[in-house]
C-alpha beads as a LAMMPS data file, in Angstrom:
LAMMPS data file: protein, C-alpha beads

101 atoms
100 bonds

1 atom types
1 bond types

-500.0 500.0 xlo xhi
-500.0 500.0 ylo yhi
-500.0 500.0 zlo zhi

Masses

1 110.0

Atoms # bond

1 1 1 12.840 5.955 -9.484
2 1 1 9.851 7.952 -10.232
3 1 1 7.102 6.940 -7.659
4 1 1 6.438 3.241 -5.705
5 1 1 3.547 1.011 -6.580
6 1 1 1.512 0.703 -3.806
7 1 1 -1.535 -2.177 -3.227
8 1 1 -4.010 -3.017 -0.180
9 1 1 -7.069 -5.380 -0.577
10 1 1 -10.767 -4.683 -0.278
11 1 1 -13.607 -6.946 0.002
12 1 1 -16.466 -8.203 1.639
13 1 1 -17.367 -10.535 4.516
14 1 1 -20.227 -11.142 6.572
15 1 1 -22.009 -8.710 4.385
16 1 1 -19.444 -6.007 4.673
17 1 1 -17.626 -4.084 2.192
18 1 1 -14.477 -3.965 4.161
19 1 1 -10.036 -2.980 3.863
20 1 1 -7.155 -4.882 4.303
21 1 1 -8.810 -8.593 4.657
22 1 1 -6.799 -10.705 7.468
23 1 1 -5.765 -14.449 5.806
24 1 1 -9.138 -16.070 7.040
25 1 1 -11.732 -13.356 5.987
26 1 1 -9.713 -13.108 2.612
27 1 1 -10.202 -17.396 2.208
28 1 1 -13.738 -17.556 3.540
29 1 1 -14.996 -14.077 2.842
30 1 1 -17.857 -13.910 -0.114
31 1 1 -15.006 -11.524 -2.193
32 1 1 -11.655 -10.436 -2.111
33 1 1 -9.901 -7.284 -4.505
34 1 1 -6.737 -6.514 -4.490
35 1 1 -5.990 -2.959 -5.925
36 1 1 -2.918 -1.731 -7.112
37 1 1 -1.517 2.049 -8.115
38 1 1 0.680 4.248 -8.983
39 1 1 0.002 7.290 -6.245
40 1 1 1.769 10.399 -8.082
41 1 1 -0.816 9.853 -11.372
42 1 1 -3.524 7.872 -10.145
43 1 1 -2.882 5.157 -12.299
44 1 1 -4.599 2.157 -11.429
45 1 1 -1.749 -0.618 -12.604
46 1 1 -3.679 -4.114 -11.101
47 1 1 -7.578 -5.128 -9.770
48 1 1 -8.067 -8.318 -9.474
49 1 1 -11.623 -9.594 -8.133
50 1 1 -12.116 -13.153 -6.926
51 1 1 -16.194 -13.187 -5.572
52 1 1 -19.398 -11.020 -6.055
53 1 1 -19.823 -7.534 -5.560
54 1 1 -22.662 -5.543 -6.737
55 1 1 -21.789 -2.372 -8.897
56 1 1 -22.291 0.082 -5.550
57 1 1 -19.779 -2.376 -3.662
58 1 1 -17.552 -2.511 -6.054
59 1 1 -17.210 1.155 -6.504
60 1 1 -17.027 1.331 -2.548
61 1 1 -14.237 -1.182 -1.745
62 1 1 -12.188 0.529 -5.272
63 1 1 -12.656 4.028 -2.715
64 1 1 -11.621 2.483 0.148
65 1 1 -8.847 0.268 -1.627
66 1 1 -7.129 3.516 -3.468
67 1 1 -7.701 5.694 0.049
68 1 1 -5.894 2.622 1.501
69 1 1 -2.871 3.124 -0.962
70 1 1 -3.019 6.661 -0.529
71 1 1 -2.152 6.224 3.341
72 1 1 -0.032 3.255 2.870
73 1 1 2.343 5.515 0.603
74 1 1 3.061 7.982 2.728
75 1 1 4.002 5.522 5.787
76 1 1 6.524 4.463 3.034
77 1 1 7.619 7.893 2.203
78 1 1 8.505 8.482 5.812
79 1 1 9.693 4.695 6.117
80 1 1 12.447 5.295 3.446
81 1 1 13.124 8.949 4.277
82 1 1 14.001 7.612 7.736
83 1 1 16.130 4.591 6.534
84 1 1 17.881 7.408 3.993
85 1 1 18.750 9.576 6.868
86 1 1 20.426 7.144 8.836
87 1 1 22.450 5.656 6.146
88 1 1 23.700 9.214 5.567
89 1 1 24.323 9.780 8.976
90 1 1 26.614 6.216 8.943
91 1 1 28.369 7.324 5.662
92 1 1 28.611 10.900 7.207
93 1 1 30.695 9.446 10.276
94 1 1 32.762 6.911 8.734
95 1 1 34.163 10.096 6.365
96 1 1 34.788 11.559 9.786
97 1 1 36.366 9.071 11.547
98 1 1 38.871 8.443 8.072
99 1 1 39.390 12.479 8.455
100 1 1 40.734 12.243 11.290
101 1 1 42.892 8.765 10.938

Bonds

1 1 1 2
2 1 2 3
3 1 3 4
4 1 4 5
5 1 5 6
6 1 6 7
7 1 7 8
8 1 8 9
9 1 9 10
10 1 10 11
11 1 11 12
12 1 12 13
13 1 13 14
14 1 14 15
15 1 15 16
16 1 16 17
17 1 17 18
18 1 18 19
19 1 19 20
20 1 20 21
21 1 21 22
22 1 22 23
23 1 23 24
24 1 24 25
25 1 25 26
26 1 26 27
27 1 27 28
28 1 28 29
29 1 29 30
30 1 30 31
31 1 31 32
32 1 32 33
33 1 33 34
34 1 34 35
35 1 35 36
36 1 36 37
37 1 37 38
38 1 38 39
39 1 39 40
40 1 40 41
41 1 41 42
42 1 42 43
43 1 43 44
44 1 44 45
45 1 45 46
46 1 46 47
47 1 47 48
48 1 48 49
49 1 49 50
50 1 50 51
51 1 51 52
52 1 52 53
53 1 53 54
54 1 54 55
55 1 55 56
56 1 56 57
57 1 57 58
58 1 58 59
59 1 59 60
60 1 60 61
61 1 61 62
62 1 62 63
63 1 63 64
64 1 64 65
65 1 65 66
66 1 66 67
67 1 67 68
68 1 68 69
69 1 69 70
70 1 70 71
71 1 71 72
72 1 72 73
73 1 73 74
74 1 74 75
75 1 75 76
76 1 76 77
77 1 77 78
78 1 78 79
79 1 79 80
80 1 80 81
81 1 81 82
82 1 82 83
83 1 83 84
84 1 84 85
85 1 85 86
86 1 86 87
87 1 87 88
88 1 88 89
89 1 89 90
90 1 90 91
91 1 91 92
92 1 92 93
93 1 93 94
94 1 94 95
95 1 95 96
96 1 96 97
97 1 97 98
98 1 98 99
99 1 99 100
100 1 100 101
């Protein structure tokens, strides 16, 4: 595995470019985009707009989307480094405890 592909939403409701849309500002918002990437190049793999933004709002929610993406990568980074760690410490002590059977 090379990198993860991370997404978040932008959007806009009440007049508000806003992140991460909850289920009811998503449905009843005036526009929802989801952004997708690929953090280690920059790739941009999915946006998908449903609603209106104006060219200035669109380029705003794509900056907050990808700084979205940015942060949500590195809470996985540290999610799966932690989950790595304690399946090595498992494996680690079952070895031990066969050692000394």
């Amino acid at each position: 595995m090379k990198d993860l592909v991370v997404a978040c939403a932008a959007g806009k409701v009440d007049g508000q470019v806003v992140l991460d849309l909850c289920d009811a500002e998503d449905k009843l918002g005036e526009a929802d985009m989801p952004v997708a990437m690929i953090p280690s190049t920059g790739a941009v793999t999915l946006i998908q707009m449903d609603g209106n933004l104006s060219p200035e709002e669109f380029q705003k929610a794509l900056s907050m989307a990808v700084e979205g993406c940015r942060k949500i990568h590195e809470m996985q980074k540290e999610a799966l480094k932690r989950k790595y760690l304690l399946i090595k410490e498992a494996v680690e002590e079952k070895m031990e405890a066969k050692e000394d059977e």
